[in-house]
C-alpha positions in Angstrom: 15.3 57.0 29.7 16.3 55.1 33.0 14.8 51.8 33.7 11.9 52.3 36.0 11.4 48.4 36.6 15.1 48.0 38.4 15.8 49.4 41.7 18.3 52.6 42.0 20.8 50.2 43.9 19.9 47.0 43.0 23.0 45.1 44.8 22.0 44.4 48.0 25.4 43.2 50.3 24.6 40.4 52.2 26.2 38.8 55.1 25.5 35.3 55.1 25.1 33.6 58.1 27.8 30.8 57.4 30.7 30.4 60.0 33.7 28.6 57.9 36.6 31.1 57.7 37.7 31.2 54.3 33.9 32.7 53.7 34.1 35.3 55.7 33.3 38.3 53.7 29.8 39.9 52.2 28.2 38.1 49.0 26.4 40.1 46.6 22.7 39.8 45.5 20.6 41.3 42.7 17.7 42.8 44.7 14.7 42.9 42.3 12.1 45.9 41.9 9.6 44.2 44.2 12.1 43.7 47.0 13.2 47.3 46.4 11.3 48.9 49.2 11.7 46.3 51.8 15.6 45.3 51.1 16.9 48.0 53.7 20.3 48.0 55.2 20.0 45.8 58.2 16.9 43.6 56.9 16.9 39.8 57.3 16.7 38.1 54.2 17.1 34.5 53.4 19.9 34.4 50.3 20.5 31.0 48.1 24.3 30.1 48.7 26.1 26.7 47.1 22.9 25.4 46.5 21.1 25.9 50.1 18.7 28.7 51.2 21.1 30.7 53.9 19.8 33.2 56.5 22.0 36.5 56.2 21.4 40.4 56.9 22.1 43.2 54.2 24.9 44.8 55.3 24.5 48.0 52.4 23.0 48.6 49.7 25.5 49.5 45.9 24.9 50.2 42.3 27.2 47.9 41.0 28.6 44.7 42.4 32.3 44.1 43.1 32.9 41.3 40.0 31.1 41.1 37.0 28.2 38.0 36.0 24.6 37.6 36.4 24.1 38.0 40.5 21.4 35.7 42.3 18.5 37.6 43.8 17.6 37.4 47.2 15.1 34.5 47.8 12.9 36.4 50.1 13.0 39.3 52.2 12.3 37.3 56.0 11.6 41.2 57.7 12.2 44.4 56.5 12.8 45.5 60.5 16.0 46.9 60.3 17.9 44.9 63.4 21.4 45.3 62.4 22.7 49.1 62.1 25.6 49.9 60.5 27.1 50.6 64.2 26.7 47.3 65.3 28.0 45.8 62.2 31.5 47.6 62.6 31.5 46.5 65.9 30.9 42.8 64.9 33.5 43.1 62.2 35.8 44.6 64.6 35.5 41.9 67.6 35.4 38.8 64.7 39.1 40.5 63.7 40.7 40.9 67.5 39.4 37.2 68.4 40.2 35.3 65.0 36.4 34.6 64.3 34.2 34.9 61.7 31.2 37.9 61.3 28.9 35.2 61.3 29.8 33.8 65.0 29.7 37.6 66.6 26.7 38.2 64.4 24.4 35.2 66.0 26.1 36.9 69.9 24.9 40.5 68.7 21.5 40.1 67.0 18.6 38.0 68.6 16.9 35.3 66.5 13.8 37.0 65.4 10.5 36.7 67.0 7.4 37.7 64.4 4.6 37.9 67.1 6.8 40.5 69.3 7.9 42.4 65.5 4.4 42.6 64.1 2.7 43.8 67.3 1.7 48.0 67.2 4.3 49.5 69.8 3.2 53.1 71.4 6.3 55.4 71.2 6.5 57.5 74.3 8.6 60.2 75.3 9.4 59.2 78.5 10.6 62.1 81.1 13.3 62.1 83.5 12.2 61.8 87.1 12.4 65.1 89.4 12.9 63.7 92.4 16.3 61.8 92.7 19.2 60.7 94.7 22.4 62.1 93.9 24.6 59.2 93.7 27.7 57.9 95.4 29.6 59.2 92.3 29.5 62.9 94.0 31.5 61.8 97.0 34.6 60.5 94.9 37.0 63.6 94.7 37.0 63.7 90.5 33.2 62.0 90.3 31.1 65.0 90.1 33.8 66.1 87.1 33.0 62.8 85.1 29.3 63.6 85.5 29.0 66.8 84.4 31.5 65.8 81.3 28.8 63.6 80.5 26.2 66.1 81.0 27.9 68.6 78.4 28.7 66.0 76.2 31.8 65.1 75.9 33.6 61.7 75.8 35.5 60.8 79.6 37.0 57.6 80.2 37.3 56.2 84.1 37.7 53.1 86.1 35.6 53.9 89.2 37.5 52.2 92.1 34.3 51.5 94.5 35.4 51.7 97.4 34.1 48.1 99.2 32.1 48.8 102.1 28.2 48.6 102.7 28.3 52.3 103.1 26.5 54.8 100.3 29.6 55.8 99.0 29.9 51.8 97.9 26.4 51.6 96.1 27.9 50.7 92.5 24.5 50.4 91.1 23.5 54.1 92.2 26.5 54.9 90.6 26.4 53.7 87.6 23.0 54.7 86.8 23.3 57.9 87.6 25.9 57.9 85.4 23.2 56.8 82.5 21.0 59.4 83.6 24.0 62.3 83.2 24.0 60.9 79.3 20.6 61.0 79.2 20.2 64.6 79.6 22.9 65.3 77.2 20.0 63.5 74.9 22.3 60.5 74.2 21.7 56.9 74.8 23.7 54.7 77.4 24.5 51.0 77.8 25.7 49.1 81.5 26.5 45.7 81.4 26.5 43.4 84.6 27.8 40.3 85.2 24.7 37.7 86.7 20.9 38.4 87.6 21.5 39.1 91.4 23.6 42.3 90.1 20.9 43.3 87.5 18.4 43.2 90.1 20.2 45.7 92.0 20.8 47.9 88.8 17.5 47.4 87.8 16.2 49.4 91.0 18.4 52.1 90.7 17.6 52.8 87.7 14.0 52.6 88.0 15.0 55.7 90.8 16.9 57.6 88.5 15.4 57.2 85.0 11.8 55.7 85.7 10.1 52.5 85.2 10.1 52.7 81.4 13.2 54.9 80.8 15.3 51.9 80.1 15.5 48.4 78.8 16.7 45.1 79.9 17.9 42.6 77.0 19.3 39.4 78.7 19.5 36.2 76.7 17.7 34.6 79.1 14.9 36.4 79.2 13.2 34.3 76.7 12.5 34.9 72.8 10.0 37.2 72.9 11.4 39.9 75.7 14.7 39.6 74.7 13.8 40.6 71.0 11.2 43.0 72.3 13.9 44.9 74.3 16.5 45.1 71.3 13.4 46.5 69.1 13.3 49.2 72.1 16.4 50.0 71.2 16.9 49.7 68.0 14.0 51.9 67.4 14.8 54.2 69.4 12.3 54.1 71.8 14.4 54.1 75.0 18.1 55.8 75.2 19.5 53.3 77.9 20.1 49.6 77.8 20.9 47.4 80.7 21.6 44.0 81.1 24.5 40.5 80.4 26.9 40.4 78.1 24.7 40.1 75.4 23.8 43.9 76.3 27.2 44.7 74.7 25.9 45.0 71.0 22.6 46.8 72.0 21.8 48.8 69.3 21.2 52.4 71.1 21.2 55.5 69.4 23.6 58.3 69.8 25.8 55.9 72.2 27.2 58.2 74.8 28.2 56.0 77.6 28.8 52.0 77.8 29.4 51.0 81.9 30.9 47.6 82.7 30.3 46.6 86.3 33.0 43.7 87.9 34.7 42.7 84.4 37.1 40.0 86.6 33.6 38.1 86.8 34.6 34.9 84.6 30.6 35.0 83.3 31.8 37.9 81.1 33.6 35.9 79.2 31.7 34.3 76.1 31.6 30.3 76.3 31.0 30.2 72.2 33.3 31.0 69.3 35.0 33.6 68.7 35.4 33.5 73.1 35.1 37.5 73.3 35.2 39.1 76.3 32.8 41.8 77.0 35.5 44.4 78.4 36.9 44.1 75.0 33.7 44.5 73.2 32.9 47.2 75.5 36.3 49.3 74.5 36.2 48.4 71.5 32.8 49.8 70.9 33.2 52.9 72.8 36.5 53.8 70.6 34.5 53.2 67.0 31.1 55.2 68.8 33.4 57.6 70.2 31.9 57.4 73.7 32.3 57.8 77.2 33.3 54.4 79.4 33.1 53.3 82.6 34.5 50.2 84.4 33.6 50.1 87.7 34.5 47.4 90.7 35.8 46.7 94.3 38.9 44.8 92.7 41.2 46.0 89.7 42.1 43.5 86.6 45.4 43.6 84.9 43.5 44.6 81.9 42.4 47.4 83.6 45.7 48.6 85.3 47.6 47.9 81.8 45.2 50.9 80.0 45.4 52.8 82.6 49.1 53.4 82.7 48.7 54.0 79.3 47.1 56.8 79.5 43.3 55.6 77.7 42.0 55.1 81.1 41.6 58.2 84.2 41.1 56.8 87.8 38.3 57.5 89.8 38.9 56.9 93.4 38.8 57.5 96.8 41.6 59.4 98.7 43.3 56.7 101.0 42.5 58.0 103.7 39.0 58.2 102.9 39.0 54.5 102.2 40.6 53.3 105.5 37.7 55.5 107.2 34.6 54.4 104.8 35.8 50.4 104.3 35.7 48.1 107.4 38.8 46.8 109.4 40.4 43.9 107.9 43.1 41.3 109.2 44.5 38.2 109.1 44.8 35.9 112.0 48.1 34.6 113.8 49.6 38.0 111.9 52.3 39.1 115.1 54.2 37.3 117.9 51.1 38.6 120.4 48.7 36.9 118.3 50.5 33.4 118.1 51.5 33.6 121.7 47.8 33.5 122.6 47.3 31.1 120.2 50.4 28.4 119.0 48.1 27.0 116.5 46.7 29.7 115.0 48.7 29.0 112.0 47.7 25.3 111.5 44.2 25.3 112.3 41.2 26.1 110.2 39.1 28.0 112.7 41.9 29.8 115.3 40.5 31.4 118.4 40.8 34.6 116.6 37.8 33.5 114.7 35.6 32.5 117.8 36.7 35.5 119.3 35.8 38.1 116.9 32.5 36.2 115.8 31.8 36.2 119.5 32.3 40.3 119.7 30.1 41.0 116.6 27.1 38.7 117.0 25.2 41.0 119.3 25.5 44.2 116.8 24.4 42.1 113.7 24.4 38.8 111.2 27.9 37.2 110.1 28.9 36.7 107.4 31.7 33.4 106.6 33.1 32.5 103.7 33.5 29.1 102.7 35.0 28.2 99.2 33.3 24.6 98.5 29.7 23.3 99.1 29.5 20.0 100.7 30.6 18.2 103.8 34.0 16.7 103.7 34.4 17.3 100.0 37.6 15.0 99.5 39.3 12.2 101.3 42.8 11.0 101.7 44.5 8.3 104.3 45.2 9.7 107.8 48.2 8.1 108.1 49.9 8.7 104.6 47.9 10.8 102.7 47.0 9.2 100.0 43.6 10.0 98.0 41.1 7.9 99.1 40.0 6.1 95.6 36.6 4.0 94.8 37.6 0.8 94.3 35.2 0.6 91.2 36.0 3.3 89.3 38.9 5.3 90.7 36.7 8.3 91.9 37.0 10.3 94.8 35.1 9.4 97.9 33.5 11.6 100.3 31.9 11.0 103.4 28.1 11.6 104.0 26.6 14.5 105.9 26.5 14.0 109.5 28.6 11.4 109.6 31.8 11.6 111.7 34.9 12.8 110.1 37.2 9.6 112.0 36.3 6.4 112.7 37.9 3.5 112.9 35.6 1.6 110.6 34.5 4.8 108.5 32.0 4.3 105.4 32.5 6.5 102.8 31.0 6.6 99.1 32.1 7.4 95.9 31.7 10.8 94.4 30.9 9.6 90.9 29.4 6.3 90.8 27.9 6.8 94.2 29.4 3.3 95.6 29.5 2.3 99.4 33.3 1.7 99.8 32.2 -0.9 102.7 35.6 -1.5 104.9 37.5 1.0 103.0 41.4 0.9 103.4 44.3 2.7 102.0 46.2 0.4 99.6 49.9 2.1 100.5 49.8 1.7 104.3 46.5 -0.2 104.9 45.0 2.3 107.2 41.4 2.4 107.4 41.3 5.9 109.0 40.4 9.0 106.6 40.3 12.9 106.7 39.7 15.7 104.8 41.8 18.0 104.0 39.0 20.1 102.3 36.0 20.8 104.4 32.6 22.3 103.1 30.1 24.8 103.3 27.7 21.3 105.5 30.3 21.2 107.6 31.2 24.8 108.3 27.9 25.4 109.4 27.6 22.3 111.2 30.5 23.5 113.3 29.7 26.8 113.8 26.2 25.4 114.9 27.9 23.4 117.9 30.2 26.5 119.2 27.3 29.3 118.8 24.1 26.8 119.7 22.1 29.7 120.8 23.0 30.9 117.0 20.8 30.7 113.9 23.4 29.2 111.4 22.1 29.3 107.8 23.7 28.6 104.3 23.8 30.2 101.2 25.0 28.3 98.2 25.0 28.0 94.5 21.5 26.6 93.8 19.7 27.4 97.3 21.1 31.0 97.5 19.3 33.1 100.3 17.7 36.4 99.4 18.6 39.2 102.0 19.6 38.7 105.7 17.5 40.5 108.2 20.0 43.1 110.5 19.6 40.7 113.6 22.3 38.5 115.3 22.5 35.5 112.7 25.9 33.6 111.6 25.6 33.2 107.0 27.7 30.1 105.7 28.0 31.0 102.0 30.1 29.9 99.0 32.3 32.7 96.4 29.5 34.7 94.5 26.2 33.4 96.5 26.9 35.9 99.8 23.2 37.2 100.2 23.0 41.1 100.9 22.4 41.9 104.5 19.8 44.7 105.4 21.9 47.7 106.8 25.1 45.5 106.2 27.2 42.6 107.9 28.4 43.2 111.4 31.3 41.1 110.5 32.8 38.8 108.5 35.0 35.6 108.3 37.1 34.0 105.2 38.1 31.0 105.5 40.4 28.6 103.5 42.1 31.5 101.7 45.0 29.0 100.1 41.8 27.0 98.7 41.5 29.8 96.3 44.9 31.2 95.9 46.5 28.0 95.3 44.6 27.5 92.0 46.6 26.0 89.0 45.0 29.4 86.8 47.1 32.4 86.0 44.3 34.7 87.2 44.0 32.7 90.6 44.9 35.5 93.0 43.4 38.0 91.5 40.8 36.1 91.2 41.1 35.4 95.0 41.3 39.0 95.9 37.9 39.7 93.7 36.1 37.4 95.7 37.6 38.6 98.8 36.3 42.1 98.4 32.9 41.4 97.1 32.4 40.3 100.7 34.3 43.1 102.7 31.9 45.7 100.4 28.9 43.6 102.2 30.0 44.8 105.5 29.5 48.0 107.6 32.3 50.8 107.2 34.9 51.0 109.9 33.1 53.8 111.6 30.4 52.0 112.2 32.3 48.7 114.0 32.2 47.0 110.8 35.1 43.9 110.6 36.3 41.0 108.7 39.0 38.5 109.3 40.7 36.0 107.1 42.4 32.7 107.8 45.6 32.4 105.8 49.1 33.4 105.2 49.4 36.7 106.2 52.8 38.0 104.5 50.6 36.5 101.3 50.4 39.5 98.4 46.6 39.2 98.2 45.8 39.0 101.7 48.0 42.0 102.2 46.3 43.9 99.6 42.8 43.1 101.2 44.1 44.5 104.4 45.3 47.8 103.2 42.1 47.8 100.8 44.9 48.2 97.6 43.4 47.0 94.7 45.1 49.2 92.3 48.7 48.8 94.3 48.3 45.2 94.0 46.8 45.4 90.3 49.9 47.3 89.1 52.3 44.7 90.9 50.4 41.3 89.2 50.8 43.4 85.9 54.6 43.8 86.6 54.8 40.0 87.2 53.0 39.6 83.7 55.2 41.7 81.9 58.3 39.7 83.4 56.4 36.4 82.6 55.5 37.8 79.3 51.1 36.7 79.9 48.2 39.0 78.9 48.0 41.4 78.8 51.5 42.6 78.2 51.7 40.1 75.1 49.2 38.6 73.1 48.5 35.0 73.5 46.7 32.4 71.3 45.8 29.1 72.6 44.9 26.4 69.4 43.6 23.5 71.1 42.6 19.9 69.0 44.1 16.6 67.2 47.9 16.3 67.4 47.6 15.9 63.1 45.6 19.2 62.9 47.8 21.1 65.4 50.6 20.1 63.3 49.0 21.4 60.1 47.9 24.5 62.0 52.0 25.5 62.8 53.2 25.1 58.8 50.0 27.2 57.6 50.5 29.5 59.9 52.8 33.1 58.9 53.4 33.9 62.3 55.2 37.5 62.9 58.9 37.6 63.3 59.1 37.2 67.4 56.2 34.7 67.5 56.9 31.9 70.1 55.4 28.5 69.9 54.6 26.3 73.0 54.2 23.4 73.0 51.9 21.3 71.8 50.9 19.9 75.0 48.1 17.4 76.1 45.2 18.4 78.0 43.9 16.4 80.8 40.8 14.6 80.4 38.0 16.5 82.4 35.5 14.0 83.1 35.2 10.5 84.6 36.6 7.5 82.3 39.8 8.6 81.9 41.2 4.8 80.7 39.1 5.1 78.1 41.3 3.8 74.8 39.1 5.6 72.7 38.9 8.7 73.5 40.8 11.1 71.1 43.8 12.8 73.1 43.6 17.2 72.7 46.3 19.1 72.2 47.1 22.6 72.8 49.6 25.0 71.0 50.5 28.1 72.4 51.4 31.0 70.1 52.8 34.5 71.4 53.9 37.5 70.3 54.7 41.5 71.6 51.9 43.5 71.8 53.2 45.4 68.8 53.0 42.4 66.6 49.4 41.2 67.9 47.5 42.1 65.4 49.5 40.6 63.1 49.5 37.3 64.8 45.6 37.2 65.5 45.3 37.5 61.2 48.0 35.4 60.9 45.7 32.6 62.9 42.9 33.7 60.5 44.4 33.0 57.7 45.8 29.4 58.5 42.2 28.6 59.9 40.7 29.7 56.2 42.9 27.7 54.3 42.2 24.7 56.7 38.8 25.4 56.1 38.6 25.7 52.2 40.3 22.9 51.9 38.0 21.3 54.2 40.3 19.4 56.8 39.9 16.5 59.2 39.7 17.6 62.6 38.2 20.8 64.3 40.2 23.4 66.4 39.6 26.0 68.6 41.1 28.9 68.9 41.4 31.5 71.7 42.5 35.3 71.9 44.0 36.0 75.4 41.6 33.4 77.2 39.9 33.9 80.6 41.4 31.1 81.8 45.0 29.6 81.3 46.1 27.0 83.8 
């Protein structure tokens, strides 16, 4: 007779919540006949491991255990809720293996720490109807957009990068779009997940899709929601009580049932990229989830990554775009000053000076029809100082810091005061130790003294600013000049009359491999705050103008000059046409690191180099000097590589080396 008293399955397999790599696998537990019921797949549980009570989740439940012996039972069963489904543990397992991590480290990005109060409490399931009346969406006017929606509606599984065209038109309303994308899916009776970058952009997705789906069609999980609503959306999910999920990053690994569509809005934005180990980024996730789930995708932007252009000429990704034509109607008129002979005969200096008459003119023009907006890329005043005689940095003379001058104060004079930047030092009678002058300028003005200037030549003008920190709303459509830094441009009601970039080589001059397309994004996030061409809207930029980027933002190109910066990263051999891994830590581990590792056959190792120290107190003797090694390999041999870094970090970590490392897959950032 079978033993009633012991569980049908009674080895329950556990992940343990324990991040060293050579541990990186399910343990198995005895699960005893009282725990039967509530051990589920996906529970929490709290497991003994080497002596200490471990948190862990049960990955699945087995009738016999991989090796033979006595198994430990679980110590107690923390919630029989099940939060991690067997989805959104492939998914974990699958980013942990593409970024050289561990389950544990994806697992504490994918499932919220539990919150009892918002578990225990009775929820009311709803069914909750589709609104009636609707707006059709932006998508309808892109020639292969109402295609991708009704695929969705029947079903099936498209995959698009919507090229938005950047204008404050309808046709440009990325968060119509996208949500009434979600709604398509929704009516197919499958679930949907869009991830944005920042709050400002959730807002604005947030209303749309309280249009299209209905106040409590959908849910928002963002980390920083706080404990209790970020667990109480994932519940939502998880249990099925709403099919569409929006929110950050950590909206990714939302689990929804029936996933039918995951959306990525802006995935240049650098916040996509996780700041914890493994460092995944959440366009990765995002494909990689919608290849396990077998669902639709989206990316959708005004600019184009690499990334992007790199699976689209392969074939996984359709584009979904505006004729050319369309977009030189629908976007607004963009150029660069001093770019022909007319131009610089007006104006000789055009090319050397930071505001050029072309500027004053065209801000002149559009006041009267509506706000302005100008770019500035750094807050501050005069943000750094050199000699105005040689050029050389102006230093503190306390700690070596850079010096800035106050605002308000003037930019010359002949016994100018300036102040250190870190220890915030008077430099009283400051002068230059190579030439002895005491005269100074900047060769990097802020946002303070942009507006300051612009005050002076339009003083009939309201001049306001917009920066990280004090970031302005919405703009009212009246005549108004908006000073704001990269990513803090406010929305204007009806759209921008114009706009102004300024100090375009500030941003495209970046020591970063991503600089200029990073440039570019920026770029057209302000031209898509501005009015179409057909309705006067304009936007000037002060820079080079036979520059690549600049010339792309004129013709509104992102894709021409997407496909061009991924022939340069083919020729160069960077991501994405290789994989890269960056190791960064002690000289001693590095070297440990390269004779563990069995890289593949055309592996090349740079380096190691030393990084430069990133904060003040530099001549400090003892601070530990970091290192970086650079491993990279053809794309055909990646995956062998990223295991191969695996491995050498689990044998550094069983045998429990000095010294920590990091290690990146394709970083964000590589300057």
């Amino acid at each position: 007779m079978p033993d009633l008293s012991r569980p049908e399955l009674p080895v329950a397999r556990v992940a343990v919540d324990i991040p060293l790599s050579h541990l990186d696998r399910p343990f198995d537990y005895a699960v005893t006949a009282e725990q039967d019921a509530d051990a589920v797949p996906g529970a929490r549980v709290r497991v003994r491991f080497a002596g200490r009570l471990r948190d862990g989740f049960i990955l699945d439940r087995a009738a016999t255990a991989d090796h033979e012996g006595v198994l430990t039972p679980l110590s107690k069963i923390v919630s029989s809720e099940p939060v991690l489904t067997p989805e959104i543990a492939r998914l974990i397992r699958k980013v942990a293996d593409h970024y050289a991590g561990t389950f544990a480290d994806v697992m504490r990005l994918a499932v919220p720490p539990r919150h009892a109060a918002t578990e225990l409490a009775e929820g009311v399931r709803t069914h909750h109807e589709l609104p009636a009346d609707h707006p059709a969406g932006p998508l309808i006017d892109y020639p292969t957009g109402t295609d991708f929606l009704a695929a969705l509606r029947a079903g099936r599984q498209p995959r698009a990068v919507w090229q938005v065209t950047p204008s404050a038109a309808p046709s440009g309303e990325w968060a119509l779009g996208v949500a009434t994308a979600a709604r398509a899916c929704a009516e197919s009776g499958r679930g949907a997940v869009i991830i944005v970058p920042d709050q400002e952009d959730l807002d604005r997705l947030s209303a749309a899709c309280a249009q299209l789906l209905g106040a409590t069609g959908f849910a928002v999980l963002v980390a920083e929601a706080g404990p209790a609503a970020r667990y109480r959306a994932f519940l939502a999910a998880s249990r099925g009580d709403v099919r569409v999920v929006i929110g950050n990053r950590a909206a990714a690994y939302a689990p929804v049932h029936d996933l039918g569509l995951i959306a990525l809005w802006d995935d240049g934005d650098d916040l996509l990229a996780e700041q914890r180990a493994p460092y995944p980024h959440t366009r990765d996730v995002v494909a990689l989830r919608a290849h396990d789930a077998q669902a639709a995708v989206l990316f959708a932007s005004y600019a184009r990554t690499a990334e992007l252009q790199a699976w689209l000429e392969r074939g996984w990704l359709r584009e979904l775009a505006d004729d050319r034509t369309v977009v030189r109607h629908t976007a607004p008129r963009v150029k660069v000053t001093a770019d022909s002979d007319f131009a610089l005969s007006r104006d000789p200096a055009a090319r050397a000076a930071r505001l050029p008459h072309e500027v004053f003119e065209m801000v002149r023009a559009t006041l009267p029809q509506g706000p302005v907006l100008v770019q500035v890329p750094r807050a501050g005043y005069l943000v750094s100082l050199v000699c105005q005689e040689c050029r050389e940095p102006a230093r503190c003379g306390f700690c070596g810091g850079p010096t800035r001058i106050p605002a308000g104060a003037p930019q010359r004079s002949a016994t100018v005061q300036v102040s250190c930047s870190w220890c915030g030092r008077p430099q009283t009678n400051w002068e230059c130790p190579i030439c002895s002058s005491r005269r100074v300028r900047s060769p990097i003005v802020g946002a303070d003294r942009t507006a300051e200037e612009l005050g002076r030549a339009f003083p009939q003008t309201s001049v306001r600013q917009s920066i990280g920190g004090k970031r302005l709303a919405t703009v009212a459509d009246t005549s108004g000049i908006v000073v704001a830094t990269p990513g803090a441009e406010p929305v204007a009601v009806g759209g921008y009359a114009g706009a102004v970039l300024l100090d375009t080589p500030l941003l495209l001059l970046r020591q970063d491999l991503r600089a200029t397309e990073e440039a570019l994004r920026r770029w057209l996030n302000v031209v898509a705050l501005v009015r179409s061409g057909a309705d006067g809207g304009s936007v000037i930029a002060v820079g080079e103008s036979s520059g690549r980027a600049l010339q792309a933002l004129v013709r509104i190109d992102p894709g021409g000059f997407a496909a061009r910066e991924l022939a340069d990263r083919v020729a160069a051999r960077f991501p994405p046409a290789v994989t890269l891994i960056t190791v960064e830590g002690r000289a001693e581990s590095l070297s440990e690191f390269a004779s563990l590792i069995r890289a593949p056959a055309h592996t090349e190792f740079l380096g190691p180099t030393e990084l430069p120290v990133q904060q003040p107190g530099v001549g400090d003797a003892s601070a530990t000097a970091v290192q970086r090694l650079t491993l990279r390999a053809p794309l055909a041999e990646g995956v062998q590589l990223v295991g191969a870094a695996k491995e050498a970090a689990a044998v550094r970590s069983a045998r429990k080396s000095d010294g920590p490392l990091r290690i990146r897959v394709n970083p964000i950032g590589l300057s």
